[in-house]
GUMI-396837 format. One record per residue (C-alpha): residue in three letters; y, z, x. Coordinates in steps of 0.02 Angstrom, whole numbers, plus 50000, padded with zeros to 5 digits. Layout:
N
ALAYZX;...
This chain:
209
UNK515274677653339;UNK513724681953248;UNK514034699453249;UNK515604697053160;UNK514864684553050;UNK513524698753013;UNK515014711652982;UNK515944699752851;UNK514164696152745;UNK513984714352721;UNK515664719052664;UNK515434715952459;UNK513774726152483;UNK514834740052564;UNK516014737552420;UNK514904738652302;UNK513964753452373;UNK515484762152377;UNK516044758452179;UNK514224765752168;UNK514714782552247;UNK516244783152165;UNK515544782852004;UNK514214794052040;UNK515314807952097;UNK516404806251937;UNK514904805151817;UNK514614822351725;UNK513274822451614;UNK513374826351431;UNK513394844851399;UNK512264848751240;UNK513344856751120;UNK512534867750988;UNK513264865350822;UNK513724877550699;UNK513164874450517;UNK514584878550411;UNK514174873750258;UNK514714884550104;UNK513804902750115;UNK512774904049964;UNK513484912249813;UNK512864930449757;UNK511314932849650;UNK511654944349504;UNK512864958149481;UNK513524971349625;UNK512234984549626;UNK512134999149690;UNK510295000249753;UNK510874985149875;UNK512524991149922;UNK512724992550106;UNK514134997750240;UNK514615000950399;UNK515875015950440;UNK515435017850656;UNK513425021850727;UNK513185039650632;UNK513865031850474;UNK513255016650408;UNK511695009050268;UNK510704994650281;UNK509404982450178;UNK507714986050204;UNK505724984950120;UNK505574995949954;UNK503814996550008;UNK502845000250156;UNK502154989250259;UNK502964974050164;UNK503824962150296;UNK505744958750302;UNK505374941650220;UNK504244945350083;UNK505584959550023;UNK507064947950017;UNK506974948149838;UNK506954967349825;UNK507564977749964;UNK508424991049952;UNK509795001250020;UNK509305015350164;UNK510765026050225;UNK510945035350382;UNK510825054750384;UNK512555057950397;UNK513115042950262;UNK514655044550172;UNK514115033050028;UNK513285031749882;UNK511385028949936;UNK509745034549854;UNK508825031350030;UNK508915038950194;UNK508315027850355;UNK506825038650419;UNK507135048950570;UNK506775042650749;UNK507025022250665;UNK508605018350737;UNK508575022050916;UNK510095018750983;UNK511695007450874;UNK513335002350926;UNK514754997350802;UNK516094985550836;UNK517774978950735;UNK518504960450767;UNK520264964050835;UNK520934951850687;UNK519784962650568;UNK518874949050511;UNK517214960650520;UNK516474973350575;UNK514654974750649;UNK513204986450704;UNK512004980950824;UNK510524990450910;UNK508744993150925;UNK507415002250822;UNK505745008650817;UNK504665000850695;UNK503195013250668;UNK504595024250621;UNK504845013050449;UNK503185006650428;UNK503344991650495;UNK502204976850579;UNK502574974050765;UNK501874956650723;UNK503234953550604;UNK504704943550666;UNK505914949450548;UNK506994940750414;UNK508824940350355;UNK509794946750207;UNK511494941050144;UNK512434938550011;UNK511174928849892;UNK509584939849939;UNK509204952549868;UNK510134952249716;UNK511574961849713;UNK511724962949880;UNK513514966449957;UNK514624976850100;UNK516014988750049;UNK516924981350201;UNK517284965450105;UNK516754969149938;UNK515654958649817;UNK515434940749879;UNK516284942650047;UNK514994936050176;UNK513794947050268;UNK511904946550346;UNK510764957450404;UNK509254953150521;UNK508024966450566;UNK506674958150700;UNK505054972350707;UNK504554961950851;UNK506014963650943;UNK506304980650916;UNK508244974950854;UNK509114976550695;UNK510924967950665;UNK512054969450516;UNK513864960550503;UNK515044961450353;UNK516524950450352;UNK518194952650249;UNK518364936150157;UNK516904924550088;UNK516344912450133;UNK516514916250325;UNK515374905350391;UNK516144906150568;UNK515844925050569;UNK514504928550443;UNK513724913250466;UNK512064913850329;UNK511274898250409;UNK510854905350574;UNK509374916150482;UNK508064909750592;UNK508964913550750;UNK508794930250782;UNK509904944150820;UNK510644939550983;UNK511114922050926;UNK511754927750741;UNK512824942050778;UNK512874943450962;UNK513324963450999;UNK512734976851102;UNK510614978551139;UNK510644985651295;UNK510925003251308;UNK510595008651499;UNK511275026051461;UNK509905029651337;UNK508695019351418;UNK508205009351259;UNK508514990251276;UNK507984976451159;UNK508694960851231;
């Protein structure tokens, strides 16, 4: 008789414990969920110009923002970089990206075509630049007159270029104010978060992710 006494005192503790369990297993904690900042992309500073005209054609064809002068970081020359085309450019560019900078690009179209993108790794020294400097971004509001042919004046692009990393990035979108695609907020992110792409490239053995 006690025993069974015993046995019915314990069963709301049982119950409870197993309400506990239950719970437990169907508890899923919160996942963190980055969010995007889509606020409007800024609008263009000054007229198209030339000297800050960029594009993007596939890896042996293609221009992009970078120092006027040497040794001047990617953040101090937001105001006035300039255009550098590759060797084998088929626009209108003043500039050619010094040999040996890039060393080793891949290019890439959205299926919808809402942009198209190069991604890859470079070799500072080759350019002048810091390996202490952590790069910058340029877009559509720095520096002024800054646009891609892909899109056109005051369709959404940026540009990173990280000297620490060894990594440049550059994506132009079709339509402004693409801040899903070209999103201008993300300037302290880096490469690989901004405009994720190709930095690996095993065949070459160059990486920079």
């Amino acid at each position: 008789m006690q025993l069974i006494a015993l046995y019915y005192s314990l069963l709301p503790m049982l119950a409870l414990g197993a309400i506990l369990k239950s719970r437990a297993q169907s508890y899923h904690a919160p996942s963190l969920i980055r969010r995007l900042d889509t606020r409007p992309t800024p609008a263009p500073t000054g007229p198209a110009m030339d000297s800050t005209t960029i594009h993007i054609k596939d890896r042996d064809d293609f221009a992009i923002l970078a120092p006027a002068t040497p040794s001047q970081s990617i953040a101090d020359a937001e105001n006035d970089a300039i255009a550098f085309c590759s060797s084998n450019s088929s626009g209108q560019c003043d500039n050619t990206i010094p040999d040996g900078f890039i060393t080793a690009a891949a290019v890439k179209y959205a299926d919808d075509g809402s942009y198209v993108q190069i991604t890859g790794c470079i070799d500072p020294s080759k350019f002048h630049m810091s390996l202490a400097d952590d790069g910058g971004q340029y877009d559509v509001r720095y520096p002024n007159g800054a646009q891609c042919t892909f899109g056109g004046y005051g369709a959404s692009f940026i540009e990173q270029i990280e000297p620490s990393a060894n990594r440049f990035c550059v994506r132009c979108c079709a339509q402004s104010a693409d801040q899903v695609n070209c999103n201008s907020h993300q300037d302290r992110a880096g490469c690989a978060v901004a405009i994720p792409g190709t930095y690996d490239f095993p065949e070459l053995g160059v990486s920079c992710t």
